[in-house]
N, C-alpha and C positions, 0 to 999 in steps of 0.2 A: 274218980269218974269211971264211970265204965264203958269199957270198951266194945265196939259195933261188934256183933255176930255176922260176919256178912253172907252168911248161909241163909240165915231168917229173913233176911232182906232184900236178894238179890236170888236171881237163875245160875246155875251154876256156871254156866258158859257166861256170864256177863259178868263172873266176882272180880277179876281181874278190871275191867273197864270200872266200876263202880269204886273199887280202892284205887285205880289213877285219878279219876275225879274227886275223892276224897282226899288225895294229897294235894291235888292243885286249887282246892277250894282252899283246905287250911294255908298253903302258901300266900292265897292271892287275898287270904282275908290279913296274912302279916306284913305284905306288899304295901295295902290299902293303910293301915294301920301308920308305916314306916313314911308312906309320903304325905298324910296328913299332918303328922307329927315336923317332917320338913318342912310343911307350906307348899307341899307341891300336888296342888288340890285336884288339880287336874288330871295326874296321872291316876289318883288316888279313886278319884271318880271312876276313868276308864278302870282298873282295876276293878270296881264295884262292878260297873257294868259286866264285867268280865268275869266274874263269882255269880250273878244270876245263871250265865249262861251255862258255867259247868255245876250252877245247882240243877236248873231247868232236867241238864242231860243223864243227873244222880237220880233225883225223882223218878225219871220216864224211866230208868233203868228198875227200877223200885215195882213200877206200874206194870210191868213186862212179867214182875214175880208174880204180883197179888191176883194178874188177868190167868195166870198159869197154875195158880193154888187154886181159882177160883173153880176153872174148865177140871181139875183134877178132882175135887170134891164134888164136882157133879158127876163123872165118870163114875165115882167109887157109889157115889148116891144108886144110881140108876141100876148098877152091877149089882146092891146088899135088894135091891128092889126087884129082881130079876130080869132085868130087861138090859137086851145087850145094846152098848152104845155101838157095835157097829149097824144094827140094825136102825136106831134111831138116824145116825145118819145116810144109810142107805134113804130111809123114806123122805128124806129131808132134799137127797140129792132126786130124787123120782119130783117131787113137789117143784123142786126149784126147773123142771124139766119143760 
Protein backbone atom coordinates (compact mmCIF):
# COMPACT_ATOMS: atom_id res chain seq x y z
CA UNK A 1 0.00 0.00 0.00
CA UNK A 2 1.33 3.23 -0.31
CA UNK A 3 1.91 5.46 1.87
CA UNK A 4 0.09 9.51 2.25
CA UNK A 5 2.39 12.27 1.09
CA UNK A 6 1.26 14.66 3.59
CA UNK A 7 2.75 17.54 1.71
CA UNK A 8 0.29 16.98 -1.37
CA UNK A 9 -2.56 16.99 1.01
CA UNK A 10 -2.29 19.16 3.77
CA UNK A 11 -0.80 23.13 4.45
CA UNK A 12 2.42 22.87 5.91
CA UNK A 13 1.36 24.37 9.28
CA UNK A 14 -1.48 21.82 9.45
CA UNK A 15 0.78 18.41 8.60
CA UNK A 16 1.25 17.73 12.11
CA UNK A 17 -2.66 18.10 13.18
CA UNK A 18 -3.67 15.93 9.83
CA UNK A 19 -0.94 12.96 11.00
CA UNK A 20 -2.62 13.12 14.69
CA UNK A 21 -5.90 12.59 13.02
CA UNK A 22 -4.67 9.97 10.89
CA UNK A 23 -3.42 8.06 13.93
CA UNK A 24 -6.46 8.44 15.86
CA UNK A 25 -8.58 7.45 12.95
CA UNK A 26 -6.66 4.22 12.34
CA UNK A 27 -6.71 3.62 16.19
CA UNK A 28 -10.51 4.21 16.59
CA UNK A 29 -11.28 2.20 13.33
CA UNK A 30 -9.22 -0.92 15.50
CA UNK A 31 -11.05 0.24 18.71
CA UNK A 32 -14.42 -0.20 16.60
CA UNK A 33 -13.26 -3.43 15.09
CA UNK A 34 -12.02 -4.92 18.88
CA UNK A 35 -15.44 -4.19 20.54
CA UNK A 36 -17.62 -5.58 17.89
CA UNK A 37 -15.75 -8.61 17.71
CA UNK A 38 -16.40 -8.53 21.88
CA UNK A 39 -20.22 -7.90 21.64
CA UNK A 40 -19.65 -4.66 22.90
CA UNK A 41 -21.70 -2.88 20.14
CA UNK A 42 -22.12 0.01 21.99
CA UNK A 43 -18.88 1.06 22.60
CA UNK A 44 -18.11 0.16 19.13
CA UNK A 45 -20.68 2.36 17.69
CA UNK A 46 -19.56 5.43 19.81
CA UNK A 47 -16.27 4.72 18.53
CA UNK A 48 -17.73 4.95 15.03
CA UNK A 49 -19.28 8.07 15.80
CA UNK A 50 -15.99 9.01 17.01
CA UNK A 51 -13.98 8.20 13.62
CA UNK A 52 -16.47 10.47 11.53
CA UNK A 53 -15.53 13.12 13.73
CA UNK A 54 -11.77 13.01 13.33
CA UNK A 55 -12.53 12.17 9.63
CA UNK A 56 -14.76 15.22 9.36
CA UNK A 57 -11.54 17.33 11.06
CA UNK A 58 -8.91 15.26 8.32
CA UNK A 59 -11.00 16.44 5.35
CA UNK A 60 -11.53 20.19 6.48
CA UNK A 61 -7.78 20.13 7.11
CA UNK A 62 -7.49 18.77 3.28
CA UNK A 63 -10.11 21.60 2.18
CA UNK A 64 -7.81 24.42 3.92
CA UNK A 65 -4.90 22.94 1.37
CA UNK A 66 -6.90 22.73 -1.97
CA UNK A 67 -8.74 26.60 -0.83
CA UNK A 68 -4.82 27.52 -0.59
CA UNK A 69 -3.62 25.86 -4.04
CA UNK A 70 -6.52 27.32 -5.40
CA UNK A 71 -6.00 31.42 -4.25
CA UNK A 72 -2.06 30.39 -5.23
CA UNK A 73 -2.74 29.46 -8.87
CA UNK A 74 -4.84 32.39 -9.30
CA UNK A 75 -2.13 34.67 -7.84
CA UNK A 76 0.51 33.02 -10.33
CA UNK A 77 -2.36 33.25 -13.06
CA UNK A 78 -2.93 37.01 -12.74
CA UNK A 79 1.09 37.78 -12.31
CA UNK A 80 2.01 35.45 -15.99
CA UNK A 81 -1.09 37.90 -17.23
CA UNK A 82 0.44 41.08 -15.96
CA UNK A 83 -1.76 42.23 -13.67
CA UNK A 84 -0.63 42.77 -10.19
CA UNK A 85 -2.74 40.86 -7.48
CA UNK A 86 -2.13 43.62 -5.10
CA UNK A 87 -3.83 45.89 -7.41
CA UNK A 88 -6.67 43.70 -7.99
CA UNK A 89 -7.27 43.70 -4.32
CA UNK A 90 -6.80 47.22 -3.78
CA UNK A 91 -9.82 47.85 -6.17
CA UNK A 92 -11.76 45.19 -4.62
CA UNK A 93 -11.12 46.77 -1.25
CA UNK A 94 -12.24 50.56 -2.85
CA UNK A 95 -15.62 48.50 -4.22
CA UNK A 96 -16.18 46.92 -0.94
CA UNK A 97 -15.91 50.79 0.42
Amino acid sequence: MKKMNFKDHFREKDIQKAKNEFSCMAELAMSINTNAQAGNFEKALTRGEDLIKSLERFVYLNERKQADDSYQALIEDLKQRGISPEKVIMHLEEKAI
